[in-house]
N, CA, C and O atoms as a CHARMM CRD file, in Angstrom:
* protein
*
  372
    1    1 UNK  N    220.06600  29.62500  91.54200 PROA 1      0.00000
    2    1 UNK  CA   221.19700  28.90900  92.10600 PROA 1      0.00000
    3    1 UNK  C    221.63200  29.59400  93.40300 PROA 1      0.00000
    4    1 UNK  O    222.23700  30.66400  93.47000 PROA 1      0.00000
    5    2 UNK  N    221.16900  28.69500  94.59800 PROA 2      0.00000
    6    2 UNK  CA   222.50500  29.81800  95.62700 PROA 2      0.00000
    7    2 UNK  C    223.62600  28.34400  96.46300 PROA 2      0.00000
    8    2 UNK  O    223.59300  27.12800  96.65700 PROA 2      0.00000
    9    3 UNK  N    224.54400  29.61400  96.72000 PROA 3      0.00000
   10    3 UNK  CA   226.17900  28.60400  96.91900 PROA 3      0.00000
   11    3 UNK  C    225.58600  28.67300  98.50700 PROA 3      0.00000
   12    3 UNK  O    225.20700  29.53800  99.29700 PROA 3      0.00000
   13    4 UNK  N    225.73400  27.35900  98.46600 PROA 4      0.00000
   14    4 UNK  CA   225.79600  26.89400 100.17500 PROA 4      0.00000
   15    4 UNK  C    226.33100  26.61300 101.40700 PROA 4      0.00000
   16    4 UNK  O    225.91700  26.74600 102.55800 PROA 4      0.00000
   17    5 UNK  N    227.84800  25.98300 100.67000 PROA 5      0.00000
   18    5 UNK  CA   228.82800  25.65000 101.11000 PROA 5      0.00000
   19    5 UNK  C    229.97800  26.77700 101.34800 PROA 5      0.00000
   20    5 UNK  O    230.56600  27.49700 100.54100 PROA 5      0.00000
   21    6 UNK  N    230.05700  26.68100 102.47200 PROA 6      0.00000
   22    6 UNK  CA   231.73700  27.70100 102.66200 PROA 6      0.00000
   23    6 UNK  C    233.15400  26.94600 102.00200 PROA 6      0.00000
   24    6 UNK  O    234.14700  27.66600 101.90100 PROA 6      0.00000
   25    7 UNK  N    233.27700  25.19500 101.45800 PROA 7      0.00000
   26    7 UNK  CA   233.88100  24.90600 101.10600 PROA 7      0.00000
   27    7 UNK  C    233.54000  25.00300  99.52800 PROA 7      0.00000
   28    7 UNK  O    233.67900  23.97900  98.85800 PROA 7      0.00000
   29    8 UNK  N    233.16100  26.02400  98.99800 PROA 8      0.00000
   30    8 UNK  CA   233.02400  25.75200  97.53100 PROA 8      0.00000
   31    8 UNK  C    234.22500  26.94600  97.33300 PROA 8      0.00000
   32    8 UNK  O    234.76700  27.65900  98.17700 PROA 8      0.00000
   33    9 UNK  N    234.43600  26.84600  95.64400 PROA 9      0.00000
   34    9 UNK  CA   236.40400  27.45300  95.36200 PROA 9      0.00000
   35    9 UNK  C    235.71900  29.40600  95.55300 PROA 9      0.00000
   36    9 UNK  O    236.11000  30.44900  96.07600 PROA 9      0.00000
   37   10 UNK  N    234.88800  29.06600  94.99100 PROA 10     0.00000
   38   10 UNK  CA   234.48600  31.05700  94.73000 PROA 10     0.00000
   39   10 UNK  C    234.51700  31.56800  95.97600 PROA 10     0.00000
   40   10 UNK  O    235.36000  32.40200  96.30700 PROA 10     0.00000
   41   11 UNK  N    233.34200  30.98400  97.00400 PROA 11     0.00000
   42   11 UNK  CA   233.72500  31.58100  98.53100 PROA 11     0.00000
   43   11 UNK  C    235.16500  31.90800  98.73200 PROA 11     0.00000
   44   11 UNK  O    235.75900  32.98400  98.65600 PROA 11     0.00000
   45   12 UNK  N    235.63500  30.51500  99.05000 PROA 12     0.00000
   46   12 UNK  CA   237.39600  30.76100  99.12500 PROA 12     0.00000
   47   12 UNK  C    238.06800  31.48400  98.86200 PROA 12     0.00000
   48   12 UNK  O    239.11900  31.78000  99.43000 PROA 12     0.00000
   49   13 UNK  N    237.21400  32.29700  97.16300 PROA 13     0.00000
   50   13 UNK  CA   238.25400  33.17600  96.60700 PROA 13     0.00000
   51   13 UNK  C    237.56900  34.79700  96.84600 PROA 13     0.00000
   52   13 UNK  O    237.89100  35.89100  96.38200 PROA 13     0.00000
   53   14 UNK  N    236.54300  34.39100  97.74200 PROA 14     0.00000
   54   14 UNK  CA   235.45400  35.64400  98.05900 PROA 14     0.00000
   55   14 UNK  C    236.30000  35.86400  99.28900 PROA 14     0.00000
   56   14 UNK  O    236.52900  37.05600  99.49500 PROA 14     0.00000
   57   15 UNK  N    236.77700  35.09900 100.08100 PROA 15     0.00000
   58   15 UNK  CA   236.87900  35.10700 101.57900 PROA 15     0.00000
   59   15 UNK  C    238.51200  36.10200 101.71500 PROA 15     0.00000
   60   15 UNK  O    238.75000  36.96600 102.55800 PROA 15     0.00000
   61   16 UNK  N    239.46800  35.60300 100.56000 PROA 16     0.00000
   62   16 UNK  CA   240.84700  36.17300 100.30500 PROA 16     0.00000
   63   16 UNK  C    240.87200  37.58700  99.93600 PROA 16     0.00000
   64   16 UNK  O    241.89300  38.18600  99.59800 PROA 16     0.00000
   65   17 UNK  N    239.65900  38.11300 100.01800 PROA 17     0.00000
   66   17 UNK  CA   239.33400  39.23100  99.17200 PROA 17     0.00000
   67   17 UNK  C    239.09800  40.63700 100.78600 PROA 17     0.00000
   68   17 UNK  O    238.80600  41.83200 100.83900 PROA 17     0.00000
   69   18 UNK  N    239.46200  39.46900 101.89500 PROA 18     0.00000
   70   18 UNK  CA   239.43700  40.47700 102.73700 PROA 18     0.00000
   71   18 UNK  C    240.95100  40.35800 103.37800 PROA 18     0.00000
   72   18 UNK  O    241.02900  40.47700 104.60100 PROA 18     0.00000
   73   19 UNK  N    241.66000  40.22500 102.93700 PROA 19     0.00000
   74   19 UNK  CA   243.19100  40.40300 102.62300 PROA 19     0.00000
   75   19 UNK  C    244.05700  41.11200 101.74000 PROA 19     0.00000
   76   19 UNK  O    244.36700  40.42400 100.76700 PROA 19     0.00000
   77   20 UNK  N    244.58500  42.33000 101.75100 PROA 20     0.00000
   78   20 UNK  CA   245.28000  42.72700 101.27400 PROA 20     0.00000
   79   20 UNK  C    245.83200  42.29600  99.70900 PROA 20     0.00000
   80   20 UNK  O    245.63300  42.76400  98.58900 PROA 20     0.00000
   81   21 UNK  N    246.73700  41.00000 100.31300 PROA 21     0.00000
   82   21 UNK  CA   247.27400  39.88400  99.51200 PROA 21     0.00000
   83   21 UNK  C    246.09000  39.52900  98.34800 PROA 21     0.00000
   84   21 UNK  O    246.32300  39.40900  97.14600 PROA 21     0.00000
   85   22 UNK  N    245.06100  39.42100  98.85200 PROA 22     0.00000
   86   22 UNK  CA   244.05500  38.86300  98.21000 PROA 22     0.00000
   87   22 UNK  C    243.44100  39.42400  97.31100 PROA 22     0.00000
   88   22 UNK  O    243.11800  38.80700  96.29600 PROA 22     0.00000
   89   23 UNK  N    243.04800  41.17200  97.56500 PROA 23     0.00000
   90   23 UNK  CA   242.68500  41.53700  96.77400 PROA 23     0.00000
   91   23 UNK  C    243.72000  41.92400  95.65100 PROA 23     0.00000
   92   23 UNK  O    243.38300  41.91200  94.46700 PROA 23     0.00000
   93   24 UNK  N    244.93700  42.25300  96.04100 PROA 24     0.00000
   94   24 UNK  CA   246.27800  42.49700  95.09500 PROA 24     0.00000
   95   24 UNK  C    246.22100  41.46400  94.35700 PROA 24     0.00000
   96   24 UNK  O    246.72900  41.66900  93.25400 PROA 24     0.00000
   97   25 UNK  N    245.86100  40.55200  94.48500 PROA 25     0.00000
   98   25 UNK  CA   246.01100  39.40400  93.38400 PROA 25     0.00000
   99   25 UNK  C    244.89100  39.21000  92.96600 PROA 25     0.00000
  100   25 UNK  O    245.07000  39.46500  91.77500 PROA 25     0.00000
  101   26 UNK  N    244.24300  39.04500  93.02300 PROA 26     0.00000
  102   26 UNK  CA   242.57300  38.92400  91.91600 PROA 26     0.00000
  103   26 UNK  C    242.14300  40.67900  91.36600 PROA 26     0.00000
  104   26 UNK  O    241.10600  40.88500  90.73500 PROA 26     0.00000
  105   27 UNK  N    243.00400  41.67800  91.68900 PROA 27     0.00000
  106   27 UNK  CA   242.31000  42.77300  91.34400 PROA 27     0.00000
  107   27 UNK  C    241.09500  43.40400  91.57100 PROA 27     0.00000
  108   27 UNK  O    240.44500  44.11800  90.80700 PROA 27     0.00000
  109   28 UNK  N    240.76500  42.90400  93.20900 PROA 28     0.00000
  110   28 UNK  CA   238.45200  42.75200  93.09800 PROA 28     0.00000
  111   28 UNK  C    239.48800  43.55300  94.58300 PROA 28     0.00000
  112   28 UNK  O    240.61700  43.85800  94.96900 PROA 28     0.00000
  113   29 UNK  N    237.46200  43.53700  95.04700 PROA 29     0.00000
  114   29 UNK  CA   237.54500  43.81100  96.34900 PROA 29     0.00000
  115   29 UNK  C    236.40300  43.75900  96.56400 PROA 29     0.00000
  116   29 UNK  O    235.53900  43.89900  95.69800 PROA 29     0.00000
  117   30 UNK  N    236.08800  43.43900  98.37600 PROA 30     0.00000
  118   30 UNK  CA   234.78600  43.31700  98.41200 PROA 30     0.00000
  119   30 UNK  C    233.80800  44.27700  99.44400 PROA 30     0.00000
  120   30 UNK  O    234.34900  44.74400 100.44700 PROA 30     0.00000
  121   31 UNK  N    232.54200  44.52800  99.21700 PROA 31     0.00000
  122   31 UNK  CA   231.63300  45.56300  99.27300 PROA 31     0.00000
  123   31 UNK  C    230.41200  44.87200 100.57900 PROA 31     0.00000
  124   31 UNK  O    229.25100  44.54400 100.33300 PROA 31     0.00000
  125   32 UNK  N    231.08700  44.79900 101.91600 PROA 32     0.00000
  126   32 UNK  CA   229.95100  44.08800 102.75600 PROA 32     0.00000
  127   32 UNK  C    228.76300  45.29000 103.07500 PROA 32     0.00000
  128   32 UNK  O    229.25600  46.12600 103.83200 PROA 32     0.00000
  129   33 UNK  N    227.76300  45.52000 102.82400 PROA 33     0.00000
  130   33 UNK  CA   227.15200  45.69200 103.36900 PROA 33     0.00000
  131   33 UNK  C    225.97400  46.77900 101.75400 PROA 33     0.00000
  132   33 UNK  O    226.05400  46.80900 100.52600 PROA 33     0.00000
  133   34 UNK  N    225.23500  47.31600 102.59700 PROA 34     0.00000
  134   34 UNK  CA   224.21800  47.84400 101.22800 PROA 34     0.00000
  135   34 UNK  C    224.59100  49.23000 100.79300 PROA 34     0.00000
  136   34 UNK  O    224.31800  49.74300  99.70800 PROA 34     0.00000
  137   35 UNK  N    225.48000  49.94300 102.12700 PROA 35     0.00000
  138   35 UNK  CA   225.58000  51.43400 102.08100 PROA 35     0.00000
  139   35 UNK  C    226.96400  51.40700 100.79800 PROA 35     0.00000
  140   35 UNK  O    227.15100  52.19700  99.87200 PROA 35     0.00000
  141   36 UNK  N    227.47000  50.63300 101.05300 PROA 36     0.00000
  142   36 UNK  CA   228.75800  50.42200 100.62500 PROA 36     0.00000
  143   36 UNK  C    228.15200  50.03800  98.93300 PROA 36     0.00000
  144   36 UNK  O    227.94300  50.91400  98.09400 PROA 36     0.00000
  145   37 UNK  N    227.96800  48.73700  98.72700 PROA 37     0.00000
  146   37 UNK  CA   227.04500  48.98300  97.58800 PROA 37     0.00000
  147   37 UNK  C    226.54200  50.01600  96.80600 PROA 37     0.00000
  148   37 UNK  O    226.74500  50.36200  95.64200 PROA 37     0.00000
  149   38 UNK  N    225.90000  50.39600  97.63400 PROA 38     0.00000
  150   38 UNK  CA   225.02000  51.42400  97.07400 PROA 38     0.00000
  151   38 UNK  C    225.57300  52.41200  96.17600 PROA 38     0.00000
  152   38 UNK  O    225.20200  52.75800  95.05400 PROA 38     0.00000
  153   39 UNK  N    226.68300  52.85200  97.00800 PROA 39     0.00000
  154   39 UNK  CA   227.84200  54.23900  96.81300 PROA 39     0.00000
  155   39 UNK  C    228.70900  53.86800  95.86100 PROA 39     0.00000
  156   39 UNK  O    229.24700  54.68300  95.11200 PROA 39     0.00000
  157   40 UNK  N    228.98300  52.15700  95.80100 PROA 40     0.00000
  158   40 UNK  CA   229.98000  51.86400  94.79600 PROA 40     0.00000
  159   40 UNK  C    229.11700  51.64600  93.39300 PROA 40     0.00000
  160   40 UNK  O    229.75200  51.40900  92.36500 PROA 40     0.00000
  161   41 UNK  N    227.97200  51.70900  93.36100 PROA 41     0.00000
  162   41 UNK  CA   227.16300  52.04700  92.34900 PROA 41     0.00000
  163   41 UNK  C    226.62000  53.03500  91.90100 PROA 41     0.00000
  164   41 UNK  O    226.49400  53.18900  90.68600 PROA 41     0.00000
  165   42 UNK  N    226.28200  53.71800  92.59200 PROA 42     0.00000
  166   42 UNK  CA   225.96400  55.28200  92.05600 PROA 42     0.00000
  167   42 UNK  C    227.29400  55.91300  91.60900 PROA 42     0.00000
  168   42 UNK  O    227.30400  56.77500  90.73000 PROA 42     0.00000
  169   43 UNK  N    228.60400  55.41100  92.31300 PROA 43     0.00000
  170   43 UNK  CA   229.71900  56.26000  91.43600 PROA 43     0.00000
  171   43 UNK  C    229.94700  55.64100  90.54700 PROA 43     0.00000
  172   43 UNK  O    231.15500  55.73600  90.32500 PROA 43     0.00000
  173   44 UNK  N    229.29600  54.78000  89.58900 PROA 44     0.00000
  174   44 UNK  CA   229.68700  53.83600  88.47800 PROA 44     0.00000
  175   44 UNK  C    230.82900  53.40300  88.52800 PROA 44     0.00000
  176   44 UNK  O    231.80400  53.74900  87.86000 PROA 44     0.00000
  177   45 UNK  N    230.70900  52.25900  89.70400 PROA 45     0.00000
  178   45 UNK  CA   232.05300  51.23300  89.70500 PROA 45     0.00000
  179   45 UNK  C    231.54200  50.19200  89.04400 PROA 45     0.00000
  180   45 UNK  O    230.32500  50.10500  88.87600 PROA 45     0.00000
  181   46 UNK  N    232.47900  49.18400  88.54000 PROA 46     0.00000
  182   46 UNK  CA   232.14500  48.33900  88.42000 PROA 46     0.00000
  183   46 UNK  C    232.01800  47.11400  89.41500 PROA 46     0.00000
  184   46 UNK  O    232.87600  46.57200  90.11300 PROA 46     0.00000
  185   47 UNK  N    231.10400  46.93900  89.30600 PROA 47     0.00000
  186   47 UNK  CA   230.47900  45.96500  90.82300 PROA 47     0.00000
  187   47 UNK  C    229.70900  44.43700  89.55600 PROA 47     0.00000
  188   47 UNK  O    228.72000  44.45900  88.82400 PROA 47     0.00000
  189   48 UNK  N    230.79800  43.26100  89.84400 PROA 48     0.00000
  190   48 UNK  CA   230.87400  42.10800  88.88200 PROA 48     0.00000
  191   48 UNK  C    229.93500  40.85900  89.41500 PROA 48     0.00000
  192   48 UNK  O    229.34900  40.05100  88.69400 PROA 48     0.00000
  193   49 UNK  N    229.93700  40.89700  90.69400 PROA 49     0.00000
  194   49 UNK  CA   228.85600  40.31300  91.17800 PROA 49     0.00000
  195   49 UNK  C    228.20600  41.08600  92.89600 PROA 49     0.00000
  196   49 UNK  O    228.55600  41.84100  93.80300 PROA 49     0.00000
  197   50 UNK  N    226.99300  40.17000  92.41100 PROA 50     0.00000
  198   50 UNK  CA   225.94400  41.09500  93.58600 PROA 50     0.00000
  199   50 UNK  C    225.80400  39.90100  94.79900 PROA 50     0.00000
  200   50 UNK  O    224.57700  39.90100  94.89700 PROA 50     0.00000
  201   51 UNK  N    226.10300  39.25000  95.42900 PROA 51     0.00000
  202   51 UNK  CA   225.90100  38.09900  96.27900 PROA 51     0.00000
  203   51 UNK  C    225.00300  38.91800  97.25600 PROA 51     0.00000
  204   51 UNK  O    225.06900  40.07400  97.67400 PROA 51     0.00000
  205   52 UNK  N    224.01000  37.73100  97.49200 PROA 52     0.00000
  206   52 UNK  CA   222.72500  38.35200  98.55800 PROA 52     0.00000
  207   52 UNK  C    222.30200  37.28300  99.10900 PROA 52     0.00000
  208   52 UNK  O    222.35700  36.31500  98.35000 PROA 52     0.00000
  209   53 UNK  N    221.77000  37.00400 100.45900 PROA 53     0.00000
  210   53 UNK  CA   221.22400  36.00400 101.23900 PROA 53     0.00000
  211   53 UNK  C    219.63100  35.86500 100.48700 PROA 53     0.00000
  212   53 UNK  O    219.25300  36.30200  99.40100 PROA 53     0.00000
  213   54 UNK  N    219.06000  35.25900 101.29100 PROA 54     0.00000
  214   54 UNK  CA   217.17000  35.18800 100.87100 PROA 54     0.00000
  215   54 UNK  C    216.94700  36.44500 102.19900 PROA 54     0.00000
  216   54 UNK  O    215.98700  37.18200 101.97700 PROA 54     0.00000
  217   55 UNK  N    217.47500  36.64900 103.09400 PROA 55     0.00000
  218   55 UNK  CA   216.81800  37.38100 104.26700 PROA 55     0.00000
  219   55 UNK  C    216.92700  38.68900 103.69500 PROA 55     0.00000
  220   55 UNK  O    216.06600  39.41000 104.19800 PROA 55     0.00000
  221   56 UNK  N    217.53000  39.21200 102.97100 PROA 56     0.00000
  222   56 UNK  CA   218.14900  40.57400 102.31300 PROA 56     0.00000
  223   56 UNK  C    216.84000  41.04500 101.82300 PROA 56     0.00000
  224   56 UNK  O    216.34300  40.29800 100.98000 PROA 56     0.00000
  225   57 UNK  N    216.12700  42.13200 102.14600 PROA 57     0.00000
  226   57 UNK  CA   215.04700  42.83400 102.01200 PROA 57     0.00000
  227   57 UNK  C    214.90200  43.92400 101.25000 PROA 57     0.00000
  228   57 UNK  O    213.78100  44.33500 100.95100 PROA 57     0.00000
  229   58 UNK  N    216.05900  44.53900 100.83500 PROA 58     0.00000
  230   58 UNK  CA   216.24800  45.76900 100.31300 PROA 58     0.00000
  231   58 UNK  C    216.65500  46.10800  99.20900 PROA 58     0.00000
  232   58 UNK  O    217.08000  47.23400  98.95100 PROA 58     0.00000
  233   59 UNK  N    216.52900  44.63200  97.96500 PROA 59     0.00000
  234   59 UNK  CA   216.97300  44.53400  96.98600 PROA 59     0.00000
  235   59 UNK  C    216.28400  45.39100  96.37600 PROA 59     0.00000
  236   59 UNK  O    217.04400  45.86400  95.53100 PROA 59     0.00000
  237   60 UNK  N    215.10900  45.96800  96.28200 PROA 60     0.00000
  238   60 UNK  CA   214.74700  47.19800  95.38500 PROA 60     0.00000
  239   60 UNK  C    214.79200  48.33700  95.89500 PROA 60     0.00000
  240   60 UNK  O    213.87200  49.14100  95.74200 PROA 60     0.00000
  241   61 UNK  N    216.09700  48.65100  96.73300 PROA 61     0.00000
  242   61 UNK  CA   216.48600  49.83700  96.88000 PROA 61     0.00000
  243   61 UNK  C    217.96600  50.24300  95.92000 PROA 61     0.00000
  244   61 UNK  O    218.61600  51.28900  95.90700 PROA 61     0.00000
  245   62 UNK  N    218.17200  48.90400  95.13200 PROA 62     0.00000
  246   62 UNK  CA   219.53200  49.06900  94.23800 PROA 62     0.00000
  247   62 UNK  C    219.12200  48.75700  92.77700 PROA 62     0.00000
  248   62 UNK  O    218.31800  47.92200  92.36200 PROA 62     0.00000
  249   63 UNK  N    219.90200  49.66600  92.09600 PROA 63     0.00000
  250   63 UNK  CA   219.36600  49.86900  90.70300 PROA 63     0.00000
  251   63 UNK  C    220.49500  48.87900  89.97900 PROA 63     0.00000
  252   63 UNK  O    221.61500  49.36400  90.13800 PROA 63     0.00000
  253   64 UNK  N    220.52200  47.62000  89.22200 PROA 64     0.00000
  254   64 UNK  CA   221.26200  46.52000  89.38700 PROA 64     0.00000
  255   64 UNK  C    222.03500  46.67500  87.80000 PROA 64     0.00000
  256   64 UNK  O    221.22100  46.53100  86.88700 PROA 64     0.00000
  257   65 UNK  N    223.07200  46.87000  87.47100 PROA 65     0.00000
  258   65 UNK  CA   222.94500  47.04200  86.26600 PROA 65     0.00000
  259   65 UNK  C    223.00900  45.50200  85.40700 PROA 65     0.00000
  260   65 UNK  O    222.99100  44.35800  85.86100 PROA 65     0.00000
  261   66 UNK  N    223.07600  45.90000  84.26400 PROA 66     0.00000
  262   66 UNK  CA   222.74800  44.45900  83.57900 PROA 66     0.00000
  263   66 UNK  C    224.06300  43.55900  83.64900 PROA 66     0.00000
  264   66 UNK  O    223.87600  42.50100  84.25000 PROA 66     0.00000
  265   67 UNK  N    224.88000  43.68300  83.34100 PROA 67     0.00000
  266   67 UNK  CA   226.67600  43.24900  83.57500 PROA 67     0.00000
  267   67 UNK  C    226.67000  42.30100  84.71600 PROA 67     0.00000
  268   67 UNK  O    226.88400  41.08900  84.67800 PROA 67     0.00000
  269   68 UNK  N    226.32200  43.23000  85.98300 PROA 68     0.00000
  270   68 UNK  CA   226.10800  42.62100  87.20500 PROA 68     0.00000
  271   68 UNK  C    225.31900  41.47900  87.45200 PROA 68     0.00000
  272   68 UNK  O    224.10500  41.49300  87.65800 PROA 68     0.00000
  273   69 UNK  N    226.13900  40.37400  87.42100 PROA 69     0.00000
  274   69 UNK  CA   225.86200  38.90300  88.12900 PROA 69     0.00000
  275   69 UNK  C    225.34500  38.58000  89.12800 PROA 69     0.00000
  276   69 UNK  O    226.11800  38.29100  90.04200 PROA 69     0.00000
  277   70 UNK  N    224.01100  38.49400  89.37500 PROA 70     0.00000
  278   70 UNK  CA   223.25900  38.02300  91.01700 PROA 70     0.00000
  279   70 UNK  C    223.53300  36.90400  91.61500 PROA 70     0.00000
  280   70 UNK  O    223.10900  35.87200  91.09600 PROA 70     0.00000
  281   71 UNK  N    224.29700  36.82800  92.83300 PROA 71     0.00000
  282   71 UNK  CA   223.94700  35.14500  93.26000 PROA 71     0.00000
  283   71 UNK  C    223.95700  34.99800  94.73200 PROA 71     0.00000
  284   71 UNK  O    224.72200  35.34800  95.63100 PROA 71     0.00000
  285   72 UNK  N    222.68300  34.26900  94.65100 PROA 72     0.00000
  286   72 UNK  CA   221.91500  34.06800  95.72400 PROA 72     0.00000
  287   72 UNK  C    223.58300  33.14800  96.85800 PROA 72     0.00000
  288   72 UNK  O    224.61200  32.63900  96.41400 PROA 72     0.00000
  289   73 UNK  N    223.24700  33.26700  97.90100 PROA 73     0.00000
  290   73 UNK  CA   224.46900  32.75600  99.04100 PROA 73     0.00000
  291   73 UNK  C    223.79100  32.60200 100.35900 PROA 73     0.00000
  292   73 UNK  O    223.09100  33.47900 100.86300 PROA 73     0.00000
  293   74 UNK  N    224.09500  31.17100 101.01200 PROA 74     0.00000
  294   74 UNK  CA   223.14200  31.12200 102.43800 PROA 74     0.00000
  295   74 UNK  C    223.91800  32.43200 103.37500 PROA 74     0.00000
  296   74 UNK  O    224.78400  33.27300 103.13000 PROA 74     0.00000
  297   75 UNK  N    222.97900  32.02800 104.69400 PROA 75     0.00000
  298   75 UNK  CA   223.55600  32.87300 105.96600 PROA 75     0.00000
  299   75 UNK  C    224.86400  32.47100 106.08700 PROA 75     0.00000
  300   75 UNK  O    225.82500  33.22100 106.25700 PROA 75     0.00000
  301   76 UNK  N    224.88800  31.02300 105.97500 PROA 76     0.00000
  302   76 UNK  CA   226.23700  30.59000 106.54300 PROA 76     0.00000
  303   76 UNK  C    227.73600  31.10800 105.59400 PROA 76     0.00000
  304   76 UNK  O    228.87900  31.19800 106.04300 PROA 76     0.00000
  305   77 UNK  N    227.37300  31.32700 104.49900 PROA 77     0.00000
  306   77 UNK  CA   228.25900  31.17600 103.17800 PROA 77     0.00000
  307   77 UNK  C    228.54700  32.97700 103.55400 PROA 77     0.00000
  308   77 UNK  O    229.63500  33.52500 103.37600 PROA 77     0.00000
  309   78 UNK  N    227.55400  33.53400 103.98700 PROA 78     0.00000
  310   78 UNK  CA   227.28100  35.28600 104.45500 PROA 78     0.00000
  311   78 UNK  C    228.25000  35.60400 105.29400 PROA 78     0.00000
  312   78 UNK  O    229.08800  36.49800 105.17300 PROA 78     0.00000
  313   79 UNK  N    228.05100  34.54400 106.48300 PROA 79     0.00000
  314   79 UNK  CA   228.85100  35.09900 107.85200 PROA 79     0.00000
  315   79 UNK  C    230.29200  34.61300 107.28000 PROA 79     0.00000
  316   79 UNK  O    231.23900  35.31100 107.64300 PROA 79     0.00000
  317   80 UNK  N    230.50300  33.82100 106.67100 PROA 80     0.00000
  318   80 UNK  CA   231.93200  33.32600 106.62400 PROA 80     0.00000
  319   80 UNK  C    232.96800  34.01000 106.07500 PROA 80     0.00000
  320   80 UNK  O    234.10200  34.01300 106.55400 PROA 80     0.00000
  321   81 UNK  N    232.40500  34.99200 104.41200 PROA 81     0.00000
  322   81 UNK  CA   232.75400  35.75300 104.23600 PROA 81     0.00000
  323   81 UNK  C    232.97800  37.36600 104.47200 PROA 81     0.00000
  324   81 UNK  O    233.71100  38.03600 103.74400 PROA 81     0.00000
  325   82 UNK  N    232.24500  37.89900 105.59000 PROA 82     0.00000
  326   82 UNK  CA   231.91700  38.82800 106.31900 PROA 82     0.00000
  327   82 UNK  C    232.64400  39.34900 107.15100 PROA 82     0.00000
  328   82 UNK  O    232.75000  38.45700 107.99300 PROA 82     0.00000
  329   83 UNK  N    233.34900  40.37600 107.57000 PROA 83     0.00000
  330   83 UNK  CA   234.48700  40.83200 108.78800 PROA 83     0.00000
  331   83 UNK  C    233.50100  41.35200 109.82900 PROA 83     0.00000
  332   83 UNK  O    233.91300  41.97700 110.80600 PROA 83     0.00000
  333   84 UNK  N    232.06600  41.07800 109.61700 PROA 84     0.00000
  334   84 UNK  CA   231.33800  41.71900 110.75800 PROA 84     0.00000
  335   84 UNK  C    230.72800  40.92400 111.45200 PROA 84     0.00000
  336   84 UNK  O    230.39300  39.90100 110.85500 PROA 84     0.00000
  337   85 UNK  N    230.37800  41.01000 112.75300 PROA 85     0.00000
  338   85 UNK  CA   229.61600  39.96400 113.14100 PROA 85     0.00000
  339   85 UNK  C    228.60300  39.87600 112.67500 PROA 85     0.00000
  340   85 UNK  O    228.37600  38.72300 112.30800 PROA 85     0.00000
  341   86 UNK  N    227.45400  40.88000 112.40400 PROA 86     0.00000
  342   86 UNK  CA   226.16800  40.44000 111.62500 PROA 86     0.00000
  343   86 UNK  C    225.77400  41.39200 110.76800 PROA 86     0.00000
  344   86 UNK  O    225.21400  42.46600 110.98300 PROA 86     0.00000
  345   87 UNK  N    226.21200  40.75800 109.52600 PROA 87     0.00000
  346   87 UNK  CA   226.49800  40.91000 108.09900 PROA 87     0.00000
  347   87 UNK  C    224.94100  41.93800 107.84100 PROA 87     0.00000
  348   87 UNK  O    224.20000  42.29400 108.75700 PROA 87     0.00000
  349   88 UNK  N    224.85100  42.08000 107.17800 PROA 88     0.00000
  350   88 UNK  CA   223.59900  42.39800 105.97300 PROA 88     0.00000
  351   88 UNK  C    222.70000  42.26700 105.18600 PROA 88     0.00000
  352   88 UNK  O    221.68300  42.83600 104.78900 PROA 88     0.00000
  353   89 UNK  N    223.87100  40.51600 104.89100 PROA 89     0.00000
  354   89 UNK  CA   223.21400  40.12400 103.61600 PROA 89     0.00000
  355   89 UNK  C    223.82700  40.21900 102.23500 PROA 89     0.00000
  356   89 UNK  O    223.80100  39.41800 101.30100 PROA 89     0.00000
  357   90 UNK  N    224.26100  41.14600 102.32800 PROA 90     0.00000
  358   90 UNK  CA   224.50900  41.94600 100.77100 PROA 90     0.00000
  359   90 UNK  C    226.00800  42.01200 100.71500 PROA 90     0.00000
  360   90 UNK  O    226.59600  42.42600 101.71400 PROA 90     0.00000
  361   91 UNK  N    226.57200  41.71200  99.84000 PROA 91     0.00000
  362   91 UNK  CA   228.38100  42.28000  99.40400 PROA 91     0.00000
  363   91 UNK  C    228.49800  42.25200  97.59900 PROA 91     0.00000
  364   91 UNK  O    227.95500  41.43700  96.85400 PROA 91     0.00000
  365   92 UNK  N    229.15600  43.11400  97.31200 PROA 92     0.00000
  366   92 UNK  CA   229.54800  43.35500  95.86500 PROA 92     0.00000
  367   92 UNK  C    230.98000  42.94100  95.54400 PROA 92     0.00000
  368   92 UNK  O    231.80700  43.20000  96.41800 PROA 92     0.00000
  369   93 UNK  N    231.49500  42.22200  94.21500 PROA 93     0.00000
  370   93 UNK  CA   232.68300  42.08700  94.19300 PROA 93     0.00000
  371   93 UNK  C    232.76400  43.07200  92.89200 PROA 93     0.00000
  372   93 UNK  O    233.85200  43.32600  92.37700 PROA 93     0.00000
């Protein structure tokens, strides 16, 4: 399954998550990039979903635990949620 649309509700609620407000209220936060990932996994955080483009190359450089929810997300669905101009690919919630 990957989410395509920037108008679907999860983006929306992916996108609030780079707000203050946003994360105070859903309790998440989000993880752009692989380094970031990476670190929030080796210190055994809990990391609830793994969102990744198809261009993302480096998926077997992360040890995924089982809990952790994969879901595939276009470029577009990438950049929208992203504070960078050119994303990674990769974010953890």
């Amino acid at each position: 399954m990957e989410i395509t649309s920037t108008s679907n509700s999860r983006v929306k609620e992916w996108k609030k998550l780079n707000t203050k407000k946003g994360r105070k209220k859903q309790n998440k936060y989000i993880l752009d990039g692989l380094h970031l990932v990476k670190e929030a996994l080796k210190a055994n955080k809990k990391v609830e979903e793994l969102l990744i483009t198809s261009k993302f190359e480096h998926l077997n450089e992360i040890e995924i635990p089982d809990e952790t929810k994969v879901i595939m997300i276009s470029e577009e669905v990438s950049k929208s949620i992203s504070e960078t101009q050119t994303p990674q690919g990769i974010f953890g919630i």
